[in-house]
MDAnalysis code that builds the backbone (N, CA, C; Angstrom):
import MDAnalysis as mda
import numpy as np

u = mda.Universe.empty(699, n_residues=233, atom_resindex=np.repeat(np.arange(233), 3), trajectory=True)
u.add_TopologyAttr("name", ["N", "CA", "C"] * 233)
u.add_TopologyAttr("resid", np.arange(1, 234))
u.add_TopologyAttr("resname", ["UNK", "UNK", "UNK", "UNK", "UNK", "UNK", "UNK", "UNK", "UNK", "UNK", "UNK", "UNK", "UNK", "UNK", "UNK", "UNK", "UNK", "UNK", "UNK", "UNK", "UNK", "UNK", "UNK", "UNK", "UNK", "UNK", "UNK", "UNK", "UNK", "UNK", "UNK", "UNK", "UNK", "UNK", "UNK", "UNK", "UNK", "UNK", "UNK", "UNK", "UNK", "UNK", "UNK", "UNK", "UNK", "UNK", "UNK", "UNK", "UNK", "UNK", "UNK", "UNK", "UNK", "UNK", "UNK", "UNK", "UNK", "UNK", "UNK", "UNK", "UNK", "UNK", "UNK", "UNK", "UNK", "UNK", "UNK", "UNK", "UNK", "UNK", "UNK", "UNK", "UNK", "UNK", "UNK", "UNK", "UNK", "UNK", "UNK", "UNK", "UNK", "UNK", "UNK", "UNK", "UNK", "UNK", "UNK", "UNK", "UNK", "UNK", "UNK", "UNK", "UNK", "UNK", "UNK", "UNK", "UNK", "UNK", "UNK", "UNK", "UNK", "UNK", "UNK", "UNK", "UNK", "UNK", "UNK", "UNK", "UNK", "UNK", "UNK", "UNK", "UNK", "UNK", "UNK", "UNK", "UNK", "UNK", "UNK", "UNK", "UNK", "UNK", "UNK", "UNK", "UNK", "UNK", "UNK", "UNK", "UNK", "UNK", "UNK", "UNK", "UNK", "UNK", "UNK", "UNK", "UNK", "UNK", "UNK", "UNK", "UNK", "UNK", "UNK", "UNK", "UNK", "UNK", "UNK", "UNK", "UNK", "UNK", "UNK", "UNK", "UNK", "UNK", "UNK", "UNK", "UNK", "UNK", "UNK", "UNK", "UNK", "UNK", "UNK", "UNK", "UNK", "UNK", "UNK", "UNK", "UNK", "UNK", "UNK", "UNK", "UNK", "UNK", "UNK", "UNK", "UNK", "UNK", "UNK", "UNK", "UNK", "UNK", "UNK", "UNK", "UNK", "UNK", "UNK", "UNK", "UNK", "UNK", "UNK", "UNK", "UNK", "UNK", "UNK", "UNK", "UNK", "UNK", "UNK", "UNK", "UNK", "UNK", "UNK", "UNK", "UNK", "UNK", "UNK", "UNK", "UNK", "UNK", "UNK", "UNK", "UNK", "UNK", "UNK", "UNK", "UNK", "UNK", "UNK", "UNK", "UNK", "UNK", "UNK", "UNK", "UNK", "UNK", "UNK", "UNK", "UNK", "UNK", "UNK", "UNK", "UNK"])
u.atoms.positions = np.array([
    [33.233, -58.342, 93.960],
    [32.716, -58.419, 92.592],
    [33.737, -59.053, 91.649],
    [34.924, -58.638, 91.913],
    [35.881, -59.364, 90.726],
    [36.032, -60.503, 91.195],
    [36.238, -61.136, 92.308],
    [36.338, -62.301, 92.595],
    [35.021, -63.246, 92.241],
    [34.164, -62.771, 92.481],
    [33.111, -63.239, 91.654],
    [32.908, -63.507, 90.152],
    [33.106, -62.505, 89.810],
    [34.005, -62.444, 87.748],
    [34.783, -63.946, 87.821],
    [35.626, -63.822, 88.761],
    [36.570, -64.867, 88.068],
    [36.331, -65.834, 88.770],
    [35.516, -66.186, 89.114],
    [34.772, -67.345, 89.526],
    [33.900, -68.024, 88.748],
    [33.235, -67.189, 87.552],
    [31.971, -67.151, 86.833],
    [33.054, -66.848, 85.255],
    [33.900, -66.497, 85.108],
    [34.682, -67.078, 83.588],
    [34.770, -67.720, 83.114],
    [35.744, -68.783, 83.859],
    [35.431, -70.100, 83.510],
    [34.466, -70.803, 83.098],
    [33.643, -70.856, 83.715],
    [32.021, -71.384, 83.821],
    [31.083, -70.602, 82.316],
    [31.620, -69.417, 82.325],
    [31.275, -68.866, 80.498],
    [31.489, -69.090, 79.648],
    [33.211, -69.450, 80.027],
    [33.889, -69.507, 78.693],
    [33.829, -71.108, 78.262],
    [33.542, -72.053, 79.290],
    [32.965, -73.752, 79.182],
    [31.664, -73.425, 77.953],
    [30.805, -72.684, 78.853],
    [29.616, -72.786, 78.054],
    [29.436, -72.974, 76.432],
    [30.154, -71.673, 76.467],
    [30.612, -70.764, 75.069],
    [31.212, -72.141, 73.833],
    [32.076, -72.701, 74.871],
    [32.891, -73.745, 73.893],
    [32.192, -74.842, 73.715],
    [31.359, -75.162, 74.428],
    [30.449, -76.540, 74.401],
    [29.088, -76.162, 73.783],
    [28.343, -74.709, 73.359],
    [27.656, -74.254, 72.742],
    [28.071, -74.628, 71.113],
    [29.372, -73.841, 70.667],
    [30.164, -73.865, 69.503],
    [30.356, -75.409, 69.442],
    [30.684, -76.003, 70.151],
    [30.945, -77.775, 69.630],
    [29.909, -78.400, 69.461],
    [28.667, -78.298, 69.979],
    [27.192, -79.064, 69.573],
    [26.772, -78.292, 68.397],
    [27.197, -76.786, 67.971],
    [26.996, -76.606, 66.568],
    [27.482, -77.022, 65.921],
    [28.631, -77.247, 66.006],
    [29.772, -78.062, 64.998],
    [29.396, -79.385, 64.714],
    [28.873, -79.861, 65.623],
    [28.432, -81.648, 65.358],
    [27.167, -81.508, 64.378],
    [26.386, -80.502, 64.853],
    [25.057, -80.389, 64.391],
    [25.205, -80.140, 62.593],
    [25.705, -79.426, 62.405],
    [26.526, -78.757, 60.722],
    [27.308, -80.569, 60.221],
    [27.974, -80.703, 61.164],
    [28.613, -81.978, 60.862],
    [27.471, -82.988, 60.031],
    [26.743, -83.477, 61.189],
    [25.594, -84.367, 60.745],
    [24.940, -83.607, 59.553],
    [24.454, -82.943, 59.437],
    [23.915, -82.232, 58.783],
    [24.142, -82.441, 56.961],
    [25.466, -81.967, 56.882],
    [26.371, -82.058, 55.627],
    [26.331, -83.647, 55.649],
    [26.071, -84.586, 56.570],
    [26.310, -85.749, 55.986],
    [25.003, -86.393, 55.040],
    [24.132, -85.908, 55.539],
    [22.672, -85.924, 55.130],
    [22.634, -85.373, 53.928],
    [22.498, -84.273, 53.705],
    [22.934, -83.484, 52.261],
    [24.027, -84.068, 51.244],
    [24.421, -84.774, 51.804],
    [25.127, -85.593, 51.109],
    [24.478, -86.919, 50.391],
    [23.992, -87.243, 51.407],
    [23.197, -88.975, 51.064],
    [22.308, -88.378, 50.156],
    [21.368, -87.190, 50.377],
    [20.165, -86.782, 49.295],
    [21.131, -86.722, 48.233],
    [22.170, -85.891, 48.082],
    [22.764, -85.830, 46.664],
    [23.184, -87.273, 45.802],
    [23.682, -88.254, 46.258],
    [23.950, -89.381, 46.081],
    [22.906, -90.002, 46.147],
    [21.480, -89.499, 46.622],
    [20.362, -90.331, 45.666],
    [19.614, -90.108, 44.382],
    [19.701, -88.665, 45.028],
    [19.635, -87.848, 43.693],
    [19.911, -88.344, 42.254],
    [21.159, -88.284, 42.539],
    [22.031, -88.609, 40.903],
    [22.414, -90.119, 40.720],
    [21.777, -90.893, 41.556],
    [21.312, -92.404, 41.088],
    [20.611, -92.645, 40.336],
    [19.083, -91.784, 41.395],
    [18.017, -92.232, 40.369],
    [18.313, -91.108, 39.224],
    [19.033, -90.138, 38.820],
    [19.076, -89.470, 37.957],
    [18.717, -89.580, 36.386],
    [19.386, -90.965, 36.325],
    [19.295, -92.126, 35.067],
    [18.887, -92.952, 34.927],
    [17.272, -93.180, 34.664],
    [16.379, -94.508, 34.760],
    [17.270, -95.872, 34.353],
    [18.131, -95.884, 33.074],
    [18.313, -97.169, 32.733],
    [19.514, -97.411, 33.643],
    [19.920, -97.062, 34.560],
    [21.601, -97.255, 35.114],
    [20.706, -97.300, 36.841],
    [19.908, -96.872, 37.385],
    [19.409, -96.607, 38.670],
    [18.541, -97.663, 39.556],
    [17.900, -97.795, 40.468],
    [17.625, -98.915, 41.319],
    [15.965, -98.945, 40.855],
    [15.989, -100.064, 40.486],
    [14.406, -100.467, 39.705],
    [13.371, -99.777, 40.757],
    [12.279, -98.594, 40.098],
    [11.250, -97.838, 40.831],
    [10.556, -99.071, 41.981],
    [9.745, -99.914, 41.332],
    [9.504, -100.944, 41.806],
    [10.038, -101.667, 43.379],
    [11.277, -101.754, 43.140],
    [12.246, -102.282, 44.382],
    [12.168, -101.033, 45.399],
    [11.919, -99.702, 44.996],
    [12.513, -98.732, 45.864],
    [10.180, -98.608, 46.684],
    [9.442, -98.521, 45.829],
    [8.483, -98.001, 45.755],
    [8.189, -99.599, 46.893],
    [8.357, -100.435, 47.096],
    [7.746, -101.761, 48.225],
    [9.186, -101.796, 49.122],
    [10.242, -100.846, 49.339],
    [10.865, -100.786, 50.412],
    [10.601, -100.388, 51.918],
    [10.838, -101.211, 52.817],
    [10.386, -100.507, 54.113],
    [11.385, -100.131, 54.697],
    [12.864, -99.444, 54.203],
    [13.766, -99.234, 54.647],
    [14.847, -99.233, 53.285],
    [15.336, -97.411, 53.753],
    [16.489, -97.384, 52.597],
    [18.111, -96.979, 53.674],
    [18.952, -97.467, 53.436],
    [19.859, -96.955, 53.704],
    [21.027, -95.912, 53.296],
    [21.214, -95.389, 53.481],
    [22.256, -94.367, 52.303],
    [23.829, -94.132, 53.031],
    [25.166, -94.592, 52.686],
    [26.191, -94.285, 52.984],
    [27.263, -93.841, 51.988],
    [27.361, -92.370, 51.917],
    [27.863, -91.902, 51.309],
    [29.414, -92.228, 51.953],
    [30.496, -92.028, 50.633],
    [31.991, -91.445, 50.627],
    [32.913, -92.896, 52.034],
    [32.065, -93.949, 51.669],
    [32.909, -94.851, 52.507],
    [34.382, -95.100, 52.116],
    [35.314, -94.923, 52.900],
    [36.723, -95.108, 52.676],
    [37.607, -96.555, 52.823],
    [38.338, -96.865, 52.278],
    [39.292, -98.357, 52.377],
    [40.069, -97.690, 53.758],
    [39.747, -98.875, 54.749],
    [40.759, -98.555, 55.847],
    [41.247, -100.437, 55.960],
    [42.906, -100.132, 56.013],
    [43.843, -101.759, 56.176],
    [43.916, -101.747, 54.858],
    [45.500, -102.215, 54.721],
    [46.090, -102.085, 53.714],
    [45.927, -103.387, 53.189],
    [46.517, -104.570, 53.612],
    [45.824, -106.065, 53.478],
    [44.638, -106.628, 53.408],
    [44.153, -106.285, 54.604],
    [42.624, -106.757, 54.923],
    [41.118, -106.428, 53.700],
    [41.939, -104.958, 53.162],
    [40.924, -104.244, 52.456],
    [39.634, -104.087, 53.138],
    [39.360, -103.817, 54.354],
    [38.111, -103.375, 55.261],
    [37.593, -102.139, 54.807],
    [36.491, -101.823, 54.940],
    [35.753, -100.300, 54.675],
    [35.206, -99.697, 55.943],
    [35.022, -98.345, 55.770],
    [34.104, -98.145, 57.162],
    [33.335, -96.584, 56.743],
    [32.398, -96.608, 56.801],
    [31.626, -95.271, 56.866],
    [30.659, -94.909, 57.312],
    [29.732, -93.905, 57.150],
    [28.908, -93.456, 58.494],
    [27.973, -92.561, 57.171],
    [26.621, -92.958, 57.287],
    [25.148, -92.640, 56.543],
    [24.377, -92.642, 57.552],
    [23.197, -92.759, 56.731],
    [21.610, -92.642, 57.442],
    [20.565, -93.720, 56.680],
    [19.510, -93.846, 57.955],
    [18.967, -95.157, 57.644],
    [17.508, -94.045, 57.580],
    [16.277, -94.585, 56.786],
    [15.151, -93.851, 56.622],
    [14.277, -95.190, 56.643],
    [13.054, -95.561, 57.435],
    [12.200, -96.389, 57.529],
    [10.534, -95.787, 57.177],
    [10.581, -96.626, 56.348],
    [8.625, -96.248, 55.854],
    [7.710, -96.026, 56.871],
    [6.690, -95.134, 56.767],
    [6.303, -95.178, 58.158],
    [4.624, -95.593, 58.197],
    [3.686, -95.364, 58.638],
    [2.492, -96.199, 58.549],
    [1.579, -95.188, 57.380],
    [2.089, -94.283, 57.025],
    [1.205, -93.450, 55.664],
    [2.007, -93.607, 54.482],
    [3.126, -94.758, 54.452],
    [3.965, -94.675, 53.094],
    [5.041, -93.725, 53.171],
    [5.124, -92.798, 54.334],
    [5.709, -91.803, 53.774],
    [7.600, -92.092, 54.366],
    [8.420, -91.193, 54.120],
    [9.743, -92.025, 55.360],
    [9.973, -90.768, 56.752],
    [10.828, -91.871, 57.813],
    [10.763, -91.027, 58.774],
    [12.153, -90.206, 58.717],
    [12.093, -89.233, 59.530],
    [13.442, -88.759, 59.863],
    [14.478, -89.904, 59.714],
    [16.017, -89.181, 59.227],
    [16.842, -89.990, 59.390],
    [17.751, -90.442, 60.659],
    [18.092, -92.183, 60.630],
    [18.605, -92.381, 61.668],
    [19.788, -92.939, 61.100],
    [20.842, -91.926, 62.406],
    [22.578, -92.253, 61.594],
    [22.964, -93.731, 61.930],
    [23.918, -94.260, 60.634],
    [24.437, -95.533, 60.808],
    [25.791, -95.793, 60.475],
    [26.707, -96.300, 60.997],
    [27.940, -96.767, 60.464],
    [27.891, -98.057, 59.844],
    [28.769, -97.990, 58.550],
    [28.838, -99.178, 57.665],
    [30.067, -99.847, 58.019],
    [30.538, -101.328, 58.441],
    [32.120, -101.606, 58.496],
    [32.196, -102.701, 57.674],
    [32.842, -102.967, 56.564],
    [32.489, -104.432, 55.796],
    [34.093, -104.464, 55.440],
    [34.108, -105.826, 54.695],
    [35.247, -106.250, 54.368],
    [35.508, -106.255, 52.797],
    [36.087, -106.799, 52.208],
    [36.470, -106.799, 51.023],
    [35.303, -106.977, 50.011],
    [35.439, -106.284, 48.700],
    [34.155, -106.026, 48.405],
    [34.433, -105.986, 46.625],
    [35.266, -106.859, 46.723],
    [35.996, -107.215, 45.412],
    [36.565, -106.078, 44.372],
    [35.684, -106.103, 43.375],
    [36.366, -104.898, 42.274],
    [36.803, -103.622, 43.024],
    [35.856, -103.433, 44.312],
    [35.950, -102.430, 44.835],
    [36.848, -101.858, 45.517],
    [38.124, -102.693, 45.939],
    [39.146, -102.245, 46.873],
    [40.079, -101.470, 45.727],
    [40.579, -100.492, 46.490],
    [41.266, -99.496, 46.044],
    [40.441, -98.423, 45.499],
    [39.360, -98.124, 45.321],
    [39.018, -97.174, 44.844],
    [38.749, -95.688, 46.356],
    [39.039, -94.630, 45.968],
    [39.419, -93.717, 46.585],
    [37.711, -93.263, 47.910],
    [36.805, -93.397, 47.173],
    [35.844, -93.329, 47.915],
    [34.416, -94.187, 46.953],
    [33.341, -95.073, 48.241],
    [32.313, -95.436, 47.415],
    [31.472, -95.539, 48.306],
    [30.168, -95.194, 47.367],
    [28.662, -94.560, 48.018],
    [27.862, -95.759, 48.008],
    [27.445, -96.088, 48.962],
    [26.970, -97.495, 49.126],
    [25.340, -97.118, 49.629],
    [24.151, -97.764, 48.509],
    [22.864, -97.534, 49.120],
    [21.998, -99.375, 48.938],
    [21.251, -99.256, 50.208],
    [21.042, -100.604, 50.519],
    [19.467, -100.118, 50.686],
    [18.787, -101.249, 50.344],
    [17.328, -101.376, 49.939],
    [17.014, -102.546, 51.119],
    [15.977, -102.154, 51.896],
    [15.273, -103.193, 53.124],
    [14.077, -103.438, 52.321],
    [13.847, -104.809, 51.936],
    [12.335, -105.439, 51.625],
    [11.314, -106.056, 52.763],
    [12.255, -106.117, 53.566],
    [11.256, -106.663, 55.012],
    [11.491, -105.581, 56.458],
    [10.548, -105.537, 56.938],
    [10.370, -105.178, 58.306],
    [10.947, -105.552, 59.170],
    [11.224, -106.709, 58.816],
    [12.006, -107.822, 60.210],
    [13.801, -106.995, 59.731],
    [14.478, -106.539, 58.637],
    [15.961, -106.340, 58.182],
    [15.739, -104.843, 58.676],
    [15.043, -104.369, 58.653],
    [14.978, -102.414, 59.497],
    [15.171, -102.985, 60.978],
    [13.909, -103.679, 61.650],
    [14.088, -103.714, 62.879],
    [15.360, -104.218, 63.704],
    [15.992, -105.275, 62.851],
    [18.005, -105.932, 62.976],
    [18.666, -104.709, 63.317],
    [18.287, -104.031, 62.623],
    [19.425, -102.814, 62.777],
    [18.946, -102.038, 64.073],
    [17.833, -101.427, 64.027],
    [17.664, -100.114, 65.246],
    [17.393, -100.864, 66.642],
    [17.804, -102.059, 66.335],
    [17.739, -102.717, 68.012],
    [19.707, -102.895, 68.521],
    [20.281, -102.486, 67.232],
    [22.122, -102.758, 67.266],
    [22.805, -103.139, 66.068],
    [23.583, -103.640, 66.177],
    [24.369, -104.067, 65.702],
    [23.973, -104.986, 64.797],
    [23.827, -105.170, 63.367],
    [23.595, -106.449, 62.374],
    [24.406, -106.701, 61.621],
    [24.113, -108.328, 61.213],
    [25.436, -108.400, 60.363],
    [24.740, -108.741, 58.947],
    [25.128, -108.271, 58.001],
    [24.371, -109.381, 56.470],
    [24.766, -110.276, 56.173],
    [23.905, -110.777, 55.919],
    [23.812, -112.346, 55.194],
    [24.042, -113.551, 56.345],
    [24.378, -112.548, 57.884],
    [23.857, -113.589, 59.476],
    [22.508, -113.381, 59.505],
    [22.302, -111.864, 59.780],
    [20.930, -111.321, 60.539],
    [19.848, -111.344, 59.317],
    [20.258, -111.564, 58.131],
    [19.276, -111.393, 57.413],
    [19.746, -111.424, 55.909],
    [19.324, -111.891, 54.620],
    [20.402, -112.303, 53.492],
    [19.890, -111.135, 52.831],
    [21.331, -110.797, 51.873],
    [21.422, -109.426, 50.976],
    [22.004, -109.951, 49.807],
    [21.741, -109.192, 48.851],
    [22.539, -109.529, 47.751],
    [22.791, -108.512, 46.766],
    [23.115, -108.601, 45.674],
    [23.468, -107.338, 44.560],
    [22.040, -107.116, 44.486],
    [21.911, -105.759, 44.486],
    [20.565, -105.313, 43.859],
    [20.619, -105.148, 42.307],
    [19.525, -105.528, 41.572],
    [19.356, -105.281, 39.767],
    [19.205, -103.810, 39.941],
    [19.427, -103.417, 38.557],
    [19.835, -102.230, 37.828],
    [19.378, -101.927, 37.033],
    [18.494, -100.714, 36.963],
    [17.872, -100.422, 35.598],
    [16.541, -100.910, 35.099],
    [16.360, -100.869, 33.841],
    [14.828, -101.640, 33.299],
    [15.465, -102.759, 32.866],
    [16.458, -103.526, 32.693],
    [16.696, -104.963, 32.850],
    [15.981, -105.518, 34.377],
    [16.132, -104.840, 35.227],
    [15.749, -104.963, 36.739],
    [14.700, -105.259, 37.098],
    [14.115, -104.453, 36.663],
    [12.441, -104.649, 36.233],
    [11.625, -106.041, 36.599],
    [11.424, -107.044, 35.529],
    [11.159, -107.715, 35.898],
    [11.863, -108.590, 37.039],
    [12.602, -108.692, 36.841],
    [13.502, -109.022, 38.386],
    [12.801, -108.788, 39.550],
    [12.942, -107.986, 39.899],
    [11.949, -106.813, 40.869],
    [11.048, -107.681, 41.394],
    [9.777, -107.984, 40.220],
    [8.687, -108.415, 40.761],
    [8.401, -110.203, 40.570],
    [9.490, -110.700, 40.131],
    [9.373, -112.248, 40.188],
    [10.558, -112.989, 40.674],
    [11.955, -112.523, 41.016],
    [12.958, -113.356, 40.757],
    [13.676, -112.879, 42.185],
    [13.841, -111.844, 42.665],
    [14.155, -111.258, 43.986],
    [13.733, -111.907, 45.481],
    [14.722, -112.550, 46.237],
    [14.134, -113.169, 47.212],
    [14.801, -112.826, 48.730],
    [16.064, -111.975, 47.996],
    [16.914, -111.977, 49.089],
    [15.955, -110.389, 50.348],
    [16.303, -110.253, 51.409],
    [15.325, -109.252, 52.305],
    [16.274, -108.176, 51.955],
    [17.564, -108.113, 51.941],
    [18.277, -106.719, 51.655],
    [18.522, -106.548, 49.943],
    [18.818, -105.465, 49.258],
    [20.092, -105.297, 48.051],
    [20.850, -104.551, 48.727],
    [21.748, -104.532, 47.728],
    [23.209, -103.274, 48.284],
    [23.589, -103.043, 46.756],
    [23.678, -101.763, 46.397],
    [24.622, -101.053, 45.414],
    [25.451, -100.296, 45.874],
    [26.412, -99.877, 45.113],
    [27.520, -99.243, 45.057],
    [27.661, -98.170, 43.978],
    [28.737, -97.503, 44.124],
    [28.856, -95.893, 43.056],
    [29.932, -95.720, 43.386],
    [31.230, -95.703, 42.721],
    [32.344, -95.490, 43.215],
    [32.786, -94.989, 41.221],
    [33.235, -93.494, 41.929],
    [33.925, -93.091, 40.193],
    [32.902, -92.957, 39.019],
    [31.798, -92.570, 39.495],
    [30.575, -92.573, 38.330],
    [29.922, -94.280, 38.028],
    [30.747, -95.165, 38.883],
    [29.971, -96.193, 38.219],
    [28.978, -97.115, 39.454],
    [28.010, -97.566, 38.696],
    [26.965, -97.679, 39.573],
    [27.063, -99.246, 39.531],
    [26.835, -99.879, 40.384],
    [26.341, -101.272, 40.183],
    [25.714, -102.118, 41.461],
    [25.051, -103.180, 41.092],
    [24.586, -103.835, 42.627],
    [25.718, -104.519, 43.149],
    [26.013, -104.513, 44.301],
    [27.558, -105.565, 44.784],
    [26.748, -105.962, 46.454],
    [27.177, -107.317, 46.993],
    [27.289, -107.448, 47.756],
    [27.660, -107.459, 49.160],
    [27.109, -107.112, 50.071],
    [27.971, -106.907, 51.318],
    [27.442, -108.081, 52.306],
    [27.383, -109.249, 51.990],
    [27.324, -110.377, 52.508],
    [28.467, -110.305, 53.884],
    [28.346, -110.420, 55.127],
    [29.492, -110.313, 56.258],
    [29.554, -109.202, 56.673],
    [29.056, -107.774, 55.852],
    [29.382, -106.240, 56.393],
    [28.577, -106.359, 57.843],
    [28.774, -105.247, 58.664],
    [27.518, -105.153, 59.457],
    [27.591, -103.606, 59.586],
    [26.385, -103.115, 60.173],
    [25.819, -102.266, 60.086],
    [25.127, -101.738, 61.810],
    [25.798, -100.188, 62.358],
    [24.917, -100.253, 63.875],
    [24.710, -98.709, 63.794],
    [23.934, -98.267, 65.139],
    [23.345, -97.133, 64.906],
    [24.345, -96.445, 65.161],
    [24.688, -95.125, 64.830],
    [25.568, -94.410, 65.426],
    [24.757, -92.584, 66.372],
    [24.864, -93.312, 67.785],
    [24.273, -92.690, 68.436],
    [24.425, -91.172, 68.962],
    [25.762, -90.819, 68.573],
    [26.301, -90.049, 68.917],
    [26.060, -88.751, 67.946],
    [26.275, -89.189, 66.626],
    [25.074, -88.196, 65.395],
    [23.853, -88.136, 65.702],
    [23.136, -89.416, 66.286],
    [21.378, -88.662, 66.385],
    [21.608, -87.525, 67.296],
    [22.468, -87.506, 68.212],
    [22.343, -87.134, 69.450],
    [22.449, -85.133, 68.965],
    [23.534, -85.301, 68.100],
    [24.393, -83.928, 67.611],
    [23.036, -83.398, 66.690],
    [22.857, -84.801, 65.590],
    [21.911, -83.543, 64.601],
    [20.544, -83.473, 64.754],
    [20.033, -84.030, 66.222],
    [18.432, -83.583, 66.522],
    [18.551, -82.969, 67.645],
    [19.659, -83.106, 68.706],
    [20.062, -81.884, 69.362],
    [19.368, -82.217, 70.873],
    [19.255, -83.644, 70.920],
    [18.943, -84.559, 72.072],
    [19.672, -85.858, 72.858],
    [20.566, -85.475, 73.844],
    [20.926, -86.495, 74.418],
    [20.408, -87.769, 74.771],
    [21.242, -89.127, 74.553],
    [20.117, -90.081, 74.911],
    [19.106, -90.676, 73.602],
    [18.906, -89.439, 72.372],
    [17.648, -90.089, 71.629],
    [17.828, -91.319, 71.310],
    [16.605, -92.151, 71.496],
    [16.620, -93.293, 71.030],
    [16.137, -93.802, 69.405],
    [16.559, -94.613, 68.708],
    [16.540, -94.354, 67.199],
    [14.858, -94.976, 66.674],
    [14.410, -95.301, 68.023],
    [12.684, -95.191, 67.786],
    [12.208, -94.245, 68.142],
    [12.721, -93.248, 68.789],
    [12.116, -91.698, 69.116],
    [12.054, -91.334, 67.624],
    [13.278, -91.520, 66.926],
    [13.620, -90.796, 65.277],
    [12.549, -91.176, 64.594],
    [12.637, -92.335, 64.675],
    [11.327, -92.856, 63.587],
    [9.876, -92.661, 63.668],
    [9.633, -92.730, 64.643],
    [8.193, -92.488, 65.400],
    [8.322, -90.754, 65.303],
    [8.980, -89.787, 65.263],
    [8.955, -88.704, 65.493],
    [8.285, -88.528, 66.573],
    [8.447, -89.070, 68.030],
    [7.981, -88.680, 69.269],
    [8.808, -87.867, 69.595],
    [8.627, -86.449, 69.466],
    [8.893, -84.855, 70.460],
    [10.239, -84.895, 69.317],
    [10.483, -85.411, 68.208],
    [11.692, -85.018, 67.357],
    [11.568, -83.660, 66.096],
    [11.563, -82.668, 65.993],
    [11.587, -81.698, 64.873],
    [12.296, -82.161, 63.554],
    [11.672, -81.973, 62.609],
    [12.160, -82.126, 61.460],
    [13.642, -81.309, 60.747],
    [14.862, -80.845, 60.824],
    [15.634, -80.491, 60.511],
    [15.520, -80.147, 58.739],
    [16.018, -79.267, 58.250],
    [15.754, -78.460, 56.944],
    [16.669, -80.139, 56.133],
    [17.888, -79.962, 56.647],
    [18.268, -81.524, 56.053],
    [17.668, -82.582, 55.310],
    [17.138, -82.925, 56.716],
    [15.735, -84.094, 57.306],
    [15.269, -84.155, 55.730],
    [14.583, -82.627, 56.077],
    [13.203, -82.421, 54.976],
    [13.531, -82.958, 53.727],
    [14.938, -82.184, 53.237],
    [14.830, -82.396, 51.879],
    [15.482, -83.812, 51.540],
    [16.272, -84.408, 52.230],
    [16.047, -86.012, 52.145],
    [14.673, -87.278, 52.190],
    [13.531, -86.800, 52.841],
    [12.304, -87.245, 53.082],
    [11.810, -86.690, 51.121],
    [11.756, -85.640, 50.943],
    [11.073, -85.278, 50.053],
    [11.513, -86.111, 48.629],
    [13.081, -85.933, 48.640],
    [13.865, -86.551, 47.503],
    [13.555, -88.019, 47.743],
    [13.297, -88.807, 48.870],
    [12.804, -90.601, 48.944],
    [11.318, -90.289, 48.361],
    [10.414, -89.529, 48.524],
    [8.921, -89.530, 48.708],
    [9.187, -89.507, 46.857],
    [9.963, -88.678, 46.397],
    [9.747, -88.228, 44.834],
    [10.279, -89.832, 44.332],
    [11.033, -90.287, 44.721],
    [12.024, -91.652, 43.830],
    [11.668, -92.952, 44.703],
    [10.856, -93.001, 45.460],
    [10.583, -94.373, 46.184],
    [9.102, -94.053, 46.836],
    [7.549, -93.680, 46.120],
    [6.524, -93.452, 46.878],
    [6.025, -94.825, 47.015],
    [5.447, -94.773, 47.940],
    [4.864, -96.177, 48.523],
    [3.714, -96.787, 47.504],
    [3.983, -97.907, 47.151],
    [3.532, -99.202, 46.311],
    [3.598, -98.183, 44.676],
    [4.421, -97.407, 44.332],
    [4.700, -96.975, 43.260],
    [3.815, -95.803, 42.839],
    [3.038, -95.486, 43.768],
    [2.110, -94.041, 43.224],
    [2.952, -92.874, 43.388],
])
C-alpha cells in the first residue's frame, strides 16, 4: 500500500499543479478582457472625443489592445496582447478571439509609459487576414487614423476609404494614429487558457461551435452591442 502511495504522489501532486496553472491562465485571460471592456467603455464615454457611432455601428470587426508597452530602446517597437470580436450573421459580436499587436514606431507615441490601441475592421476580407495568421497593415490591407468625434461624422459616411482605423489612448488622450507596417496574429495559447480548450481554433470562437460564453466574454459582447449595434439601431 505505501509503495503504491508513493507511486501515485507524484502523479497528484502533477495534477494539482497543472489544475492551479490552467486557472491561473484562465484569470489571466480573463482580466485581459475586462480590461479591453473598460477601455471601451471610457472611449465611448465622451461622444465628442470617441469613435464616430456610425464607423463602429457598419464594423465587421473591432479590435481592442489594451496597456501596449515600448519594447527597444532605439527601434521604439511596441508589443501587446488584446482581443479581436467579429460581427456575426444577427449583427450581434462573437466571443472574443486573443491577438497580439507588434508595431513599430508610432510617432508622438514613443515614450509614453503604456497605450490602448482600438482598431475598427470595415471589411470582411481585414477580419478574415487576421484569423487565418499573421497580418500586416497597410500590406494585407490599408489602415489609417480613424476620425474622432462629431467632426467624424460626416467623415464616416462620405470621405473614409481606408478597410481598417486605428486609435490610440495613451495618458487620457485619445486620438486616431496609424499603424501602417504593425502586424497583428492570433494568440493561441490565450484562446486555449480562457475557453479552456486545447487546440481551439479561432473559427470555433467565432462561430461559437461547442464554445461557452465566459462571464468576461459576456460583458464585453454586451458593452460592443450597447456602443457599436449593427447598422446603428
Amino acid at each position: 500500500m505505501k509503495t503504491r502511495f508513493s507511486i501515485l504522489l507524484p502523479v497528484i501532486v502533477l495534477s494539482l499543479v497543472a489544475a492551479a496553472s490552467q486557472s491561473f491562465a484562465a484569470a489571466k485571460e480573463a482580466a485581459r478582457v475586462e480590461t479591453a471592456t473598460d477601455v471601451m467603455e471610457k472611449i465611448m464615454g465622451i461622444p465628442e472625443k470617441a469613435i464616430p457611432p456610425a464607423l463602429l455601428s457598419n464594423a465587421h470587426g473591432i479590435a481592442i489592445v489594451p496597456g501596449v508597452i515600448k519594447v527597444g530602446f532605439i527601434l521604439g517597437g511596441q508589443y501587446g496582447t488584446g482581443v479581436l470580436v467579429v460581427r456575426d450573421k444577427n449583427g450581434g459580436w462573437s466571443n472574443p478571439v486573443f491577438v497580439k499587436l507588434m508595431s513599430g514606431s508610432v510617432g508622438w507615441q514613443i515614450g509614453a509609459e503604456s497605450t490602448d490601441f482600438v482598431l475598427v475592421f470595415k471589411t470582411p476580407k481585414s477580419v478574415e487576414g487576421i484569423m487565418k495568421g499573421k497580418f500586416t497593415f497597410g500590406a494585407d490591407a490599408s489602415i489609417a487614423a480613424g476620425p474622432v468625434g462629431r467632426r467624424g461624422k460626416a467623415e464616416t459616411d462620405v470621405e473614409l476609404k481606408a478597410e481598417i482605423y486605428s486609435y490610440s489612448r495613451s495618458r487620457g488622450l485619445f486620438a486616431g494614429i496609424s499603424l501602417e507596417g504593425s502586424s497583428m496574429q492570433i494568440d493561441h495559447d490565450a484562446d486555449a487558457a480562457f475557453y479552456g480548450k486545447k487546440d481551439v481554433l479561432p473559427r470555433e470562437i467565432v462561430e461559437g461551435a461547442g464554445i461557452e460564453t465566459p462571464p468576461a466574454a459576456a460583458r464585453l459582447k454586451n458593452a460592443l452591442g450597447k456602443h457599436a449595434p449593427a447598422g446603428g439601431k
